[in-house]
BALOBA-1460 file (C-alpha; in Angstrom, 3 decimals):
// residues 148
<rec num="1" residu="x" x="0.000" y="0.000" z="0.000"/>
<rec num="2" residu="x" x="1.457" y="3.418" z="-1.106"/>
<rec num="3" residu="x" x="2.292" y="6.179" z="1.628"/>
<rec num="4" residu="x" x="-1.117" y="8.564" z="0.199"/>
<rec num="5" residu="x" x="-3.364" y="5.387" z="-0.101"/>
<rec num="6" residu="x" x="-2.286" y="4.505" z="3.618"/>
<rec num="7" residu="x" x="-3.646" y="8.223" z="4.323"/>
<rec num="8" residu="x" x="-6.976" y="7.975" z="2.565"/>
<rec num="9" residu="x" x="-7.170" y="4.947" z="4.804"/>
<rec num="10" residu="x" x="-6.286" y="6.787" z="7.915"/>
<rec num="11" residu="x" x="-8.974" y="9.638" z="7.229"/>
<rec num="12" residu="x" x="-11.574" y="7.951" z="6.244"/>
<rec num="13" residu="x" x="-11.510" y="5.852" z="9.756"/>
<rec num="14" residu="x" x="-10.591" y="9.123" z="11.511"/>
<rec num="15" residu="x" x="-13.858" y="11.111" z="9.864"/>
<rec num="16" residu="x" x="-15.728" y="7.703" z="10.355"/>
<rec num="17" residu="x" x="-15.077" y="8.114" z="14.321"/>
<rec num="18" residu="x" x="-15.916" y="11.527" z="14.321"/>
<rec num="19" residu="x" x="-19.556" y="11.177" z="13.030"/>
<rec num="20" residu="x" x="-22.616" y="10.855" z="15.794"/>
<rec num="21" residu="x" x="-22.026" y="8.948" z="19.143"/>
<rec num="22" residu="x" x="-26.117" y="8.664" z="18.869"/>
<rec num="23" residu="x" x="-26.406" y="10.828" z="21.588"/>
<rec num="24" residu="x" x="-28.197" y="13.264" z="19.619"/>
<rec num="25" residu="x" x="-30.746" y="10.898" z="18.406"/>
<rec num="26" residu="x" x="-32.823" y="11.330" z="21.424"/>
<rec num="27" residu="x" x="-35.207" y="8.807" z="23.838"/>
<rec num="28" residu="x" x="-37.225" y="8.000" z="20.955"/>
<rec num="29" residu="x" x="-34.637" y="7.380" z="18.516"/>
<rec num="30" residu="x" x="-31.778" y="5.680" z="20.144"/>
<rec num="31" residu="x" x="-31.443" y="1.666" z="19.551"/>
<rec num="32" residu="x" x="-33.211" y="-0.778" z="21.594"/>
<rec num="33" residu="x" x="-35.091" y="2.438" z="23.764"/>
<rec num="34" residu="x" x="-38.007" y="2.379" z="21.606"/>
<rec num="35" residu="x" x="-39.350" y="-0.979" z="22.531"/>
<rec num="36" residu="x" x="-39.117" y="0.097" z="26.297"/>
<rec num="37" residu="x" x="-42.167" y="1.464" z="28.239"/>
<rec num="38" residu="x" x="-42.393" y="5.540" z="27.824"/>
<rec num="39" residu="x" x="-41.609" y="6.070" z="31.679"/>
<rec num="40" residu="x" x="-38.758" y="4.597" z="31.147"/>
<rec num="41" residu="x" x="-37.430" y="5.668" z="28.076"/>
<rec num="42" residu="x" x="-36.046" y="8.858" z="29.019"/>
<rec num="43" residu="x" x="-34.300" y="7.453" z="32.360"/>
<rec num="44" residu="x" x="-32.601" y="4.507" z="29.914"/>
<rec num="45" residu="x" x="-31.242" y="7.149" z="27.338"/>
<rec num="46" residu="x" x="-30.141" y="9.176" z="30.687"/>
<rec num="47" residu="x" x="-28.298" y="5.755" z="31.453"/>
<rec num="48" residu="x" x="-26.789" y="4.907" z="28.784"/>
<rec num="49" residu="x" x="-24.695" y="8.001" z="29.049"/>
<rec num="50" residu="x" x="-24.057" y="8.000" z="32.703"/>
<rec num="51" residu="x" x="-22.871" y="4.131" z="32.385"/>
<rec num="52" residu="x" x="-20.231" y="5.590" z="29.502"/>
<rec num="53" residu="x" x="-19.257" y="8.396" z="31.520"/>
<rec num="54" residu="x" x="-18.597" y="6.206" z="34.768"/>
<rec num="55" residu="x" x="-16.738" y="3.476" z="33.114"/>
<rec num="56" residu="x" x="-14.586" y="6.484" z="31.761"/>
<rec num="57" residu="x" x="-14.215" y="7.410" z="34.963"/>
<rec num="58" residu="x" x="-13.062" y="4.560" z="36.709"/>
<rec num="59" residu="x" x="-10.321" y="3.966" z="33.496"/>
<rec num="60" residu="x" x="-9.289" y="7.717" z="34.747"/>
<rec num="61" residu="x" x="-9.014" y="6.754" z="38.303"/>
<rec num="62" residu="x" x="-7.247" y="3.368" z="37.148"/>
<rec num="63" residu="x" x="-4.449" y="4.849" z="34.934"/>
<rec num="64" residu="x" x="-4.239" y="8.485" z="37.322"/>
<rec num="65" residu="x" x="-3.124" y="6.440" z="40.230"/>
<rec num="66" residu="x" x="-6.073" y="6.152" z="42.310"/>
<rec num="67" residu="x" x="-7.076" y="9.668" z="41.304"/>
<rec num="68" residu="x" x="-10.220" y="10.105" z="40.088"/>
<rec num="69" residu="x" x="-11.360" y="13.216" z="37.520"/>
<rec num="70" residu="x" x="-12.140" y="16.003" z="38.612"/>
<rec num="71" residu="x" x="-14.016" y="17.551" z="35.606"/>
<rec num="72" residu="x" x="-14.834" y="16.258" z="32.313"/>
<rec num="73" residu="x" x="-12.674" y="18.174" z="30.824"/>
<rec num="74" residu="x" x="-9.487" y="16.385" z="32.340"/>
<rec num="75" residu="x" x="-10.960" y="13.453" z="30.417"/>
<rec num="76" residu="x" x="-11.227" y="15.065" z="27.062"/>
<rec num="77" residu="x" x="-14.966" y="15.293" z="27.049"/>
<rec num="78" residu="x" x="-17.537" y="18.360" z="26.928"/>
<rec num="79" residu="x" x="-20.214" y="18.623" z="29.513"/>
<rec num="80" residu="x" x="-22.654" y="19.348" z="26.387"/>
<rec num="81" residu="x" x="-23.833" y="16.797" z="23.982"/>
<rec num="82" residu="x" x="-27.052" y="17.108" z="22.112"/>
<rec num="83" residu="x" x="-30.284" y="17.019" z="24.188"/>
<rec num="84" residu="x" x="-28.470" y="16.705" z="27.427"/>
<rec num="85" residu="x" x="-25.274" y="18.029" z="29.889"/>
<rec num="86" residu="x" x="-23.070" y="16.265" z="31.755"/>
<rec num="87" residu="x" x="-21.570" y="16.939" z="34.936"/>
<rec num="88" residu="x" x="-19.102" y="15.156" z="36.999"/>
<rec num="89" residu="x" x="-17.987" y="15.698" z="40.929"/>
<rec num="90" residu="x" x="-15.776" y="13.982" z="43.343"/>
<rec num="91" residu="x" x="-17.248" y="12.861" z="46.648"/>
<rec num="92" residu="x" x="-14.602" y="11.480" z="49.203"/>
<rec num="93" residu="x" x="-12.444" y="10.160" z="46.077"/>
<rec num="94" residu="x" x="-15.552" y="8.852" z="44.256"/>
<rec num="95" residu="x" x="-16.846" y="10.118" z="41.054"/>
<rec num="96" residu="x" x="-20.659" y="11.117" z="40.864"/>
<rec num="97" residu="x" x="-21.713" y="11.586" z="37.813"/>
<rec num="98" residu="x" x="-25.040" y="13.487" z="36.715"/>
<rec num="99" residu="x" x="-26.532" y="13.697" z="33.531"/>
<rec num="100" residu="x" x="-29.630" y="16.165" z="32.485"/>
<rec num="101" residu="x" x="-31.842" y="16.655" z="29.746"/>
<rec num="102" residu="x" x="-31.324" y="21.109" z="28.449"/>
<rec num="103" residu="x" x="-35.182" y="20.897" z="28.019"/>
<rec num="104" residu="x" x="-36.806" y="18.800" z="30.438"/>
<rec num="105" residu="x" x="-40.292" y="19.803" z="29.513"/>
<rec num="106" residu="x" x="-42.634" y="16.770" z="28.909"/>
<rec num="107" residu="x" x="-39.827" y="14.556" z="29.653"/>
<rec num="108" residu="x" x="-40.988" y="11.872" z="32.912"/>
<rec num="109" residu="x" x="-37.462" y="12.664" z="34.524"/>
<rec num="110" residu="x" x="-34.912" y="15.850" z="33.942"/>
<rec num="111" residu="x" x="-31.938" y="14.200" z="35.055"/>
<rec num="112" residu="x" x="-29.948" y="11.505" z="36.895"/>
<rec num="113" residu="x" x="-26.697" y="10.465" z="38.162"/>
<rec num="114" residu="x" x="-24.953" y="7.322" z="39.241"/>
<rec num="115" residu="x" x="-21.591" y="6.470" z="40.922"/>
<rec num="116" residu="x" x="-19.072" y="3.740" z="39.581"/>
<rec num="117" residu="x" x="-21.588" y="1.431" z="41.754"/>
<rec num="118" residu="x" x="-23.390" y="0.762" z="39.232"/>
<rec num="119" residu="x" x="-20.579" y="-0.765" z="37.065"/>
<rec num="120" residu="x" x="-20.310" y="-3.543" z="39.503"/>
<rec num="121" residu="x" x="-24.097" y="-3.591" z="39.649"/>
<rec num="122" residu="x" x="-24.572" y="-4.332" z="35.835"/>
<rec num="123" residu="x" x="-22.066" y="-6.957" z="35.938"/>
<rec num="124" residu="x" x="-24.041" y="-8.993" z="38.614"/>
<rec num="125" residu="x" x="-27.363" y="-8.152" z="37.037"/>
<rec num="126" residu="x" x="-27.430" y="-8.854" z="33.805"/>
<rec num="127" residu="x" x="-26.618" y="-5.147" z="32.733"/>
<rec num="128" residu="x" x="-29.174" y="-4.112" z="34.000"/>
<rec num="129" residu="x" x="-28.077" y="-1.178" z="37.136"/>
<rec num="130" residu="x" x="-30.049" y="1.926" z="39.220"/>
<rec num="131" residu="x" x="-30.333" y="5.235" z="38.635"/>
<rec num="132" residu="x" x="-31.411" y="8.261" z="41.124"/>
<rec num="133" residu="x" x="-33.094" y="10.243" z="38.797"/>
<rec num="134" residu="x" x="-35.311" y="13.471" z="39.654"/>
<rec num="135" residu="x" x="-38.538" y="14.753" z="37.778"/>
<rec num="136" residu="x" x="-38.822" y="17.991" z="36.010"/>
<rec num="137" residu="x" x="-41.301" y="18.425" z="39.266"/>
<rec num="138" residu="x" x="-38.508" y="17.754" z="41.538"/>
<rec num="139" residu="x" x="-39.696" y="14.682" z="42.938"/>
<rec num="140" residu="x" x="-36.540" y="11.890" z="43.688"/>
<rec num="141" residu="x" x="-37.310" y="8.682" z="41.884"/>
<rec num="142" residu="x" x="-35.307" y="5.715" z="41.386"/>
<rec num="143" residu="x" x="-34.876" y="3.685" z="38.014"/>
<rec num="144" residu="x" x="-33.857" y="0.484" z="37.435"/>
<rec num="145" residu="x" x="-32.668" y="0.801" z="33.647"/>
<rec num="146" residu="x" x="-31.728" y="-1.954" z="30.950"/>
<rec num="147" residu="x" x="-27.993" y="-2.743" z="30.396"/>
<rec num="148" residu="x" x="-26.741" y="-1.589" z="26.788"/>
């Protein structure tokens, strides 16, 4: 393979990895959510990013020495994505992660968050892990949400 035939190669995968993470599809769009029961749909699409975020997390924590991040920044992410923001905090050397929908509006829950908990929850549950999740009322609820 030439030298400029090895860099097509190279920036086609590159543009390929920069396209949509889904996370702008939305509840009703992303795989596998729409078969799920409308109350839960928004706390599952909620999940799905606060599972990605946490396992980030805890690969921070591993390869920083036992310290975890302290913004999402120092993990070369943005806190907004799409519908939603992301937010990250340390807690007595534990990450707590938080993820919220901008518009909550006619959602059945504005946000939720999760610690690395629920990574060893999901492996000893089929995927499957909890969420604390609030309403756009303000109303604490919990969720139990489908692994990915």
């Amino acid at each position: 393979m030439t030298r400029r035939a090895a860099r097509a190669v190279l920036l086609a995968a590159a543009l390929l990895g920069c396209g949509s993470t889904g996370s702008d599809a939305g509840p009703g769009r992303a795989p596998g959510l729409e078969k799920l029961p409308p109350e839960l749909r928004d706390a599952a699409y909620l999940g799905r990013e606060i599972f990605d975020l946490v396992d980030r997390a805890a690969d921070y924590k591993g390869s920083h020495r036992g310290r975890p991040p302290r913004t999402l920044k120092q993990m070369g992410l943005d806190s907004l994505d799409g519908p939603i923001v992301r937010r990250i905090a340390t807690i007595s050397d534990s990450s707590v992660v938080t993820v919220a929908y901008r518009q909550p509006r006619g959602r059945t829950v504005a946000s939720c968050e999760a610690t690395t908990r629920i990574l060893e929850e999901a492996a000893l549950n089929e995927g499957k892990f909890t969420l604390v999740c609030m309403t756009p009322s303000g109303a604490i609820t919990k969720h139990e949400v489908p692994g990915l």
